[in-house]
C-alpha positions in Angstrom: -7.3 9.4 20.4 -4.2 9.7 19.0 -2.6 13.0 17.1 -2.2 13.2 13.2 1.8 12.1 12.7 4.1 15.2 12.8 6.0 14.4 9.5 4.0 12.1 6.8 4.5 10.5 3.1 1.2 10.2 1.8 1.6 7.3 -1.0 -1.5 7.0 -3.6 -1.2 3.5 -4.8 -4.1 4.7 -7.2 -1.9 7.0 -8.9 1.0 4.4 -9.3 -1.6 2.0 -10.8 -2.3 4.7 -13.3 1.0 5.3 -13.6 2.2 1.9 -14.5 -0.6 1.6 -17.0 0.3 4.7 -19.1 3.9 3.4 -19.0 2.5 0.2 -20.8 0.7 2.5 -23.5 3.9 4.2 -24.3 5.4 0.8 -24.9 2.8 -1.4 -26.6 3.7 -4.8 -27.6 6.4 -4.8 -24.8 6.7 -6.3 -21.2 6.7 -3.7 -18.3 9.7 -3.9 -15.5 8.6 -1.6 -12.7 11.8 -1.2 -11.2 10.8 -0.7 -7.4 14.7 -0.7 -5.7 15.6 1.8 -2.9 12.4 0.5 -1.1 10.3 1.9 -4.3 12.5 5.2 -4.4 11.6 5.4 -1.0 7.7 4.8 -2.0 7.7 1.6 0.2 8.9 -1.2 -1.7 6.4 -4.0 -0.6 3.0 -2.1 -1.3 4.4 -0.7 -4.7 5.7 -3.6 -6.0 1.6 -5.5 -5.2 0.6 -2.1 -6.8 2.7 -2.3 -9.5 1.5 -5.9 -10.2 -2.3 -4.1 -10.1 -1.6 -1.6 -12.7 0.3 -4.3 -15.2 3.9 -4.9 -14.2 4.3 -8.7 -15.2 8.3 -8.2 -14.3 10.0 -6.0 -11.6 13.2 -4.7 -10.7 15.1 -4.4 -7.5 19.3 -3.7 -7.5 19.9 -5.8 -4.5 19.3 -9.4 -3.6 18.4 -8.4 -0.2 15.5 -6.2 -2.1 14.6 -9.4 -4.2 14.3 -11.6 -1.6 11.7 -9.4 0.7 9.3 -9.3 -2.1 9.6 -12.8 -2.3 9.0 -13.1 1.5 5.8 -10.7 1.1 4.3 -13.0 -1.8 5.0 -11.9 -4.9 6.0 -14.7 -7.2 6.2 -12.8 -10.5 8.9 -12.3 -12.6 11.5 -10.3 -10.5 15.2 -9.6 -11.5 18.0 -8.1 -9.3 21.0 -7.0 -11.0 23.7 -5.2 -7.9 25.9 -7.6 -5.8 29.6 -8.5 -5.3 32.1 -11.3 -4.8 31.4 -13.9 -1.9 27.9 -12.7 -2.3 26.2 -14.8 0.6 23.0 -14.6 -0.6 22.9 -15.7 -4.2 21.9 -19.3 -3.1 19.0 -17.8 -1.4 17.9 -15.9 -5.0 18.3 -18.5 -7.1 15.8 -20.9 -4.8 13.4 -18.1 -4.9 13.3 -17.5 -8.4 14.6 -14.2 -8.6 16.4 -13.6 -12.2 20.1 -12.6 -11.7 22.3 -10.3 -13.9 25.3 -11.4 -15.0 27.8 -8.9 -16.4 31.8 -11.1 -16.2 32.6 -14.6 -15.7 33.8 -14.3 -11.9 29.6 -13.2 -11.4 28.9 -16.2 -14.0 31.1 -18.8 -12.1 29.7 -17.6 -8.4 25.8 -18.1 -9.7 26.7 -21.3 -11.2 27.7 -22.3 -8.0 25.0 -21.0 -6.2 22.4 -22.7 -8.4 24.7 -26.2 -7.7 24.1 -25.3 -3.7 20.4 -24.6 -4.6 19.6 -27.6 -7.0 17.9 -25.6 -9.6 18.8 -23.8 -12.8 19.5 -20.0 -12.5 18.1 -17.8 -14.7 20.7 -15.1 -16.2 20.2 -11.7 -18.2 23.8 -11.0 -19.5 24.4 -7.1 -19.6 26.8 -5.3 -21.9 28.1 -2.1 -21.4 27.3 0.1 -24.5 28.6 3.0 -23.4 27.3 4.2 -20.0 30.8 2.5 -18.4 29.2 1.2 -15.3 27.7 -1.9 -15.0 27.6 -4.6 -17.9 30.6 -6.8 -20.1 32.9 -4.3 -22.2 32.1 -4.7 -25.6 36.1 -6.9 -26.1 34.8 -9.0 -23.5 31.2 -9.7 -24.6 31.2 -13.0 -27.1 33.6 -14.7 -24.2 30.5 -13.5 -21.7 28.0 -15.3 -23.8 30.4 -18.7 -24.5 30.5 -18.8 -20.9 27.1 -18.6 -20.4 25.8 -20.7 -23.1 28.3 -24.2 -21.9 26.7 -23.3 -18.3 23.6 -23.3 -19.7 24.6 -26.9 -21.7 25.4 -28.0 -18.2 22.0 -27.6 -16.7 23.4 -24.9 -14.0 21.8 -21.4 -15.8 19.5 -20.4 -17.9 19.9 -17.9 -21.1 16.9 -15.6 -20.9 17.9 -12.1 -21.0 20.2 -9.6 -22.6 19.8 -6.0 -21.5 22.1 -2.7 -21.0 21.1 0.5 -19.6 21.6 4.4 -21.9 23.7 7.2 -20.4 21.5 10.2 -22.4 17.7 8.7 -22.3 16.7 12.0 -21.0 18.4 14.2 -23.9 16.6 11.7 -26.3 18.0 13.1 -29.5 21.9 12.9 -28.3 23.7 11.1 -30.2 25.2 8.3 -28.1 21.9 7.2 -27.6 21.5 6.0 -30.6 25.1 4.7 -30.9 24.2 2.4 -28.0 21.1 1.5 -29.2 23.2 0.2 -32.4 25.5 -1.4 -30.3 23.1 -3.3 -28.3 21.7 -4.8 -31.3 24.6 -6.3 -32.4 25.2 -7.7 -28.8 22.2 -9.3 -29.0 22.8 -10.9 -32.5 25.8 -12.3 -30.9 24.1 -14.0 -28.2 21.3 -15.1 -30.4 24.0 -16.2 -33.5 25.7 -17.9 -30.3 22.7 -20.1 -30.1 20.9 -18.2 -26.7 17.7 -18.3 -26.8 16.4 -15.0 -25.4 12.8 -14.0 -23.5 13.5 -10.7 -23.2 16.0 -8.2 -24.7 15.9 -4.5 -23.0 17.8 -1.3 -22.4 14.7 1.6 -22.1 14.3 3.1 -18.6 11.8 5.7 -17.8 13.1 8.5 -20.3 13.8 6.1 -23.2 10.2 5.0 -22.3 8.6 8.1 -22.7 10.5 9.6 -25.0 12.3 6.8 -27.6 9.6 4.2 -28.7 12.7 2.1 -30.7 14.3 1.3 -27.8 11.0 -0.7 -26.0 12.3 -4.2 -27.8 10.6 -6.9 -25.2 10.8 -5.1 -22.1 11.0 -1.6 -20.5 11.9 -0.5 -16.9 10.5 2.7 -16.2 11.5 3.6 -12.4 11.2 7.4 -11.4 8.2 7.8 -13.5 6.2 4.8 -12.1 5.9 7.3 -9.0 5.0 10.0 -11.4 7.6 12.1 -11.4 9.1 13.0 -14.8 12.5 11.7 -16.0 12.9 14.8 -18.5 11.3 17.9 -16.9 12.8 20.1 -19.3 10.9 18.6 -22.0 7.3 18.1 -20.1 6.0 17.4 -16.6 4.5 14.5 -15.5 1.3 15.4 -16.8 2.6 15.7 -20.1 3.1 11.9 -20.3 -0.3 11.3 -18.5 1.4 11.0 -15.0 0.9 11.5 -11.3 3.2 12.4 -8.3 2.0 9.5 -6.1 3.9 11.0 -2.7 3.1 13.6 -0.6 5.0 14.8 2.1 3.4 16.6 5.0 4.3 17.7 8.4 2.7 19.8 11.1 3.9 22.7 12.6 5.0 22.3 16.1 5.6 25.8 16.7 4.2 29.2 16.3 5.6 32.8 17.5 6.0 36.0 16.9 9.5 37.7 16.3 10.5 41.0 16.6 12.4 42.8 13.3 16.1 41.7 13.1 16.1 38.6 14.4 18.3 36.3 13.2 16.7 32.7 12.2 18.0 29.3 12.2 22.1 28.8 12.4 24.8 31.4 11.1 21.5 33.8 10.7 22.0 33.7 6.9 17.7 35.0 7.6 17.0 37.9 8.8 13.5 39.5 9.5 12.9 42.4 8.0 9.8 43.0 10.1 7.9 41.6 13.5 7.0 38.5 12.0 5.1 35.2 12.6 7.4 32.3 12.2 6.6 28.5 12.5 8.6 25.6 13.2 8.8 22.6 10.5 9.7 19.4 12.3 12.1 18.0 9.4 15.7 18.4 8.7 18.3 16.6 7.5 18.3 13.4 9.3 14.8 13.1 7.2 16.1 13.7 3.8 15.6 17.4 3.2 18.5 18.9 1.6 20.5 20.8 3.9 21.5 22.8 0.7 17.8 24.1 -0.2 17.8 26.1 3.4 16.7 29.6 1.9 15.1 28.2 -1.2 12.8 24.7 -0.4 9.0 25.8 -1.4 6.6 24.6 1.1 2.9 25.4 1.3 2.2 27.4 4.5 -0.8 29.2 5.4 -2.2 29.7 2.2 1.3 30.5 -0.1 4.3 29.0 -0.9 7.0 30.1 1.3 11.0 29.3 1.1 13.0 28.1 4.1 14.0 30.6 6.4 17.6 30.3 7.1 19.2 27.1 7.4 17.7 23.6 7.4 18.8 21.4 10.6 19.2 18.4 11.4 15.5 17.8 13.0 14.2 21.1 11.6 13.9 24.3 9.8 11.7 27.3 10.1 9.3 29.2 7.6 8.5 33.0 7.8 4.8 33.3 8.3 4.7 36.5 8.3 1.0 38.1 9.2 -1.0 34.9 8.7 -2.8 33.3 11.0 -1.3 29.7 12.0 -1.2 27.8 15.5 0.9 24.7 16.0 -0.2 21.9 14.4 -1.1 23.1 11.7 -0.5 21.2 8.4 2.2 22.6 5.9 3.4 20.6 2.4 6.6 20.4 1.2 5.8 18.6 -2.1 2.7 16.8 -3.6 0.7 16.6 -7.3 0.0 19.8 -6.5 -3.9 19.6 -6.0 -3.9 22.3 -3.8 -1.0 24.6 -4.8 1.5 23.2 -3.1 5.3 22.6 -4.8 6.1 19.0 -6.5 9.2 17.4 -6.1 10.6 18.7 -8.7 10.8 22.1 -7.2 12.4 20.8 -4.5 15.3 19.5 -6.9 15.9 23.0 -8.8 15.7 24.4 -4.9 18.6 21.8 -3.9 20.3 21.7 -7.4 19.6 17.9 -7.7 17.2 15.8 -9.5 13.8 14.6 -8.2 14.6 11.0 -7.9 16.9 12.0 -4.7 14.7 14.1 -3.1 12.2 11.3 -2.6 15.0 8.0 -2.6 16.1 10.3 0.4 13.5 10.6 2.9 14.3 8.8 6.5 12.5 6.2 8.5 11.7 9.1 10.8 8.9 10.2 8.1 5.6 8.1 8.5 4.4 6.6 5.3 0.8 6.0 4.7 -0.5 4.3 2.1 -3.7 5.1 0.3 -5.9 3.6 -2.4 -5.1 -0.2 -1.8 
């Protein structure tokens, strides 16, 4: 027989099913990108990408070729595009065999998948990305008709294909702010230039999960909802996820591997920034740091213990932290929840992230190979 996993992620591929499926609803007429990068924002990228394909994802999204190339390995063969990579990138041959759509956002990029498709006797296929005001990835507007020129003579060539424009919004989760709609306006005109130009475009897109949920004129062809395909909301002050018909898909567990009593004024954990006010049952939490909780949330991270949800006590370390128990009854081994849907009371992921001043999406993209993942409802 072997014992239940200390520290486990519980992943419901039923709920991410679901979850793609009322992303779709939100954007009907358009294509759905499940963007599944940071091995599925740390979901497990090659069981949620097959999910993701289940609940009606004909496209998804990875940033790295690296990412790309193991779904490609696993079997997937749908549409897939990967947008994150530098000069000398050694594996853009590699993509380009495989299918995998690439971004292209300056000529050096253009000129370097060019090559690659040469190398790899095929065609690449390009989404060209202008930067509409975000200032991260994608052509500056000055540089944008050059961009599409460039594109469109390698296209004459027979080394790319045009089949893509797309650009990503700064303020999708304040929907109303202005400079959302200022991009939106500017990424029309982009792609009138590339169409004008003589491009002849699959897929135009700029909504991720907030503009998905939230601005219904910024679907166009495509959207790529991430953080919310794991049920998680992209604007919690505006709703939870089951406000948009969503649920948490991960649950993270672990099992105490401690239990004692302590007498009143004893110091907990390092610095003793806790201090018991009382004799007290404490229990031992095997996570810490090194598995992704935030360091910063010792004092404050919820976690379902013995019936209530209880803060850290004291400090979180590096393999650990511990929870005042006070008079409840516990033994070692014993399961406790740090975050879930919250079926059975216990804190969501987004508690965490007010706990750790942070946002949701790093409090589960964080989580270490030290933390079993299970996956459920295959």
């Amino acid at each position: 027989m072997s014992a239940p996993p200390l520290r486990s992620a519980r992943i419901d591929l039923a709920a991410l099913r679901s979850n793609v499926r009322a992303l779709a609803a939100r954007a009907p007429g358009a294509q759905v990108m499940a963007v599944v990068k940071a091995d599925a924002y740390g979901h497990g990228l090659v069981p949620c990408g097959r999910a993701a394909r289940e609940g009606g994802a004909s496209w998804l999204g990875v940033a790295l070729l690296q990412e790309a190339l193991l779904l490609r390995q696993s079997g997937d063969t749908g549409r897939l595009l990967a947008w994150l990579y530098g000069p000398g990138e050694p594996l853009l041959e590699a993509a380009v065999a495989a299918d995998v759509d690439l971004n292209v956002s300056a000529t050096w990029a253009l000129d370097e998948v060019r090559a690659a498709a040469s190398r790899a006797g095929r065609p690449a296929r390009l989404h060209l990305k202008i930067d509409t005001g975000l200032s991260r990835n994608g052509a500056p507007q000055a540089d944008w008709a050059a961009l599409v020129a460039a594109a469109l003579d390698a296209e004459r060539a027979g080394d790319v294909r045009v089949v893509g424009v797309w650009t990503h919004l700064a303020y999708a989760d304040v929907p109303d702010h202005p400079t959302v709609d200022a991009q939106l306006e500017r990424f029309r005109a982009a792609a009138a230039v590339a169409e004008e130009a003589g491009a002849q475009l699959e897929v135009r897109h700029a909504a991720n999960s907030a503009a998905t949920l939230t601005r219904p004129d910024a679907a166009f062809d495509l959207v790529r909802p991430g953080i919310a395909v794991y049920g998680i909301s992209p604007v919690p002050d505006l709703g939870g996820p089951e406000a948009y018909g969503l649920r948490p898909v991960m649950r993270l567990s672990a099992r105490l591997a401690l239990v004692k009593r302590i007498p009143a004024g004893s110091g907990v954990s390092y610095g003793h920034e806790y201090v018991t006010s009382t004799e007290t049952t404490v229990g031992l939490v095997p996570l810490g740091y090194a598995d992704g909780i935030p360091r910063h949330a010792g004092g404050r991270g919820p976690v379902l213990a013995a019936g209530e949800v209880r803060p850290v006590a004291g400090r979180v370390c590096m393999d650990q932290f511990v929870l005042d128990l006070g008079d409840a009854a516990a033994s070692a081994g014993d399961e406790v929840v740090l975050f879930g849907p919250g079926d059975d009371g216990e804190p969501s992921a987004e508690d965490w992230a007010v706990a750790a001043g942070t946002i949701a999406y790093e409090v589960v993209t964080r989580l270490g190979p030290r933390v079993e993942r299970t996956w459920v409802g295959a």
